[in-house]
C-alpha positions, 0 to 999 in steps of 0.5 A, a space after each residue: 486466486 478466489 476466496 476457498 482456495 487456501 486460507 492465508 497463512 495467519 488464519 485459523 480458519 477452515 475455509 473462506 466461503 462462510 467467512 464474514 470477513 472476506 465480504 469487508 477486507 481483501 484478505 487474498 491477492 487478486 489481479 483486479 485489485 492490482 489493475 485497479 490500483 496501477 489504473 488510479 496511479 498511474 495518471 500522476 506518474 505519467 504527469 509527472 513525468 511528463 512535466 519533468 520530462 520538458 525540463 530535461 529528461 535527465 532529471 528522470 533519473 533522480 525521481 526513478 531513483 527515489 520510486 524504486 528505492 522507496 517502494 521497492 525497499 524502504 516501504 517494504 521494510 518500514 510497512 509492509 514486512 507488518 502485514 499478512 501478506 508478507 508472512 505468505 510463501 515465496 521470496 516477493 510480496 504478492 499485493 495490490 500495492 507492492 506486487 513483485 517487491 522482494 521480502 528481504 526483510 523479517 515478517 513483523 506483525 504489529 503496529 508500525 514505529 512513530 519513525 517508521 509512520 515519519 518514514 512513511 510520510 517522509 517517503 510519500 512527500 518526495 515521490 509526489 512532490 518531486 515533480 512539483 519542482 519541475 511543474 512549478 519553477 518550470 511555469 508548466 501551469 495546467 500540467 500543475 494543476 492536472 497533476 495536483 488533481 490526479 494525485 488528489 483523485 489518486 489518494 482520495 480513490 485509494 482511502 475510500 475503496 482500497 484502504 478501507 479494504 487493507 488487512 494492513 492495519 499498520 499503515 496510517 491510511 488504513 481505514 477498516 472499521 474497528 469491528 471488521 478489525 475484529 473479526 479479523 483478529 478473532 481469526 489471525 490470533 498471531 497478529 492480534 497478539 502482536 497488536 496485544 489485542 485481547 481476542 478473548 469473548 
């Protein structure tokens, strides 16, 4: 999809094309943000999973476990169910981060929950830090240390050029500027209301 093809669902706009907001957010699904995003994360996956791997490969089970359960509900419910992208048609969420993730829960605009940000964290710590019990109990010395460099590679990545990006002003990494936030409730009037943001000139 390119900017002018339809408008998101939570925009008053007419059309994309003279529309100063698109030049700082990714307002719209497109593959090459979603190549982008598995190419800077997959490196820590495989790491670890390689690492976890030497130890003994049922212990994969456990981690895929949490990776599914995590990202595919959980996340999508205590952070994703509060952006734009889910208010869009169609059963499963259609983002650069979470594509293909089923919407089983109420589109929800708005600020996310102090538990729901604890979650959050809580959700990260044991996806990233799950191989680190296998790399370092396991004296899988330079594979710790490559992993601890790609996760770091990964989230540094992901804050600069992909989370300053994000229309989903709730998740804790977000990093929009406050002005392109603006422009961008002048326009998503709902979800300003639901941040109880005064759009009003």
């Amino acid at each position: 999809m390119t900017y002018g093809d339809s408008i998101i669902s939570t925009c008053t706009s007419e059309k994309c094309d003279s529309c100063r907001v698109r030049k700082n957010l990714h307002c719209h699904f497109t593959l090459r943000d979603l190549i982008h995003f598995y190419l800077i994360v997959s490196p820590s996956f495989l790491l670890g999973g390689a690492g976890i791997y030497h130890i003994g490969g049922w212990w994969l089970i456990p981690w895929l476990i949490i990776i599914i359960g995590f990202f595919g509900f959980v996340e999508i419910r205590i952070l994703c169910s509060h952006c734009p992208h889910y208010a869009e048609e169609g059963s499963s969420l259609k983002c650069w981060a979470n594509y293909g993730s089923p919407k089983i829960w109420k589109y929800r605009p708005g600020p996310m929950t102090f538990w729901g940000k604890v979650m959050f964290f809580i959700g990260f710590t044991l996806v990233w830090g799950y191989p680190l019990f296998f790399l370092i109990f396991g004296f899988q010395l330079f594979l710790l240390i490559v992993y601890l460099m790609t996760v770091a590679g990964f989230f540094l990545i992901l804050k600069i050029f992909l989370c300053s990006q994000c229309m989903n002003f709730a998740c804790p990494l977000n990093s929009v500027i406050d002005e392109v936030r603006r422009d961008f409730f002048e326009r998503n009037p709902e979800v300003a209301n639901a941040w109880d943001i005064d759009i009003k000139h």
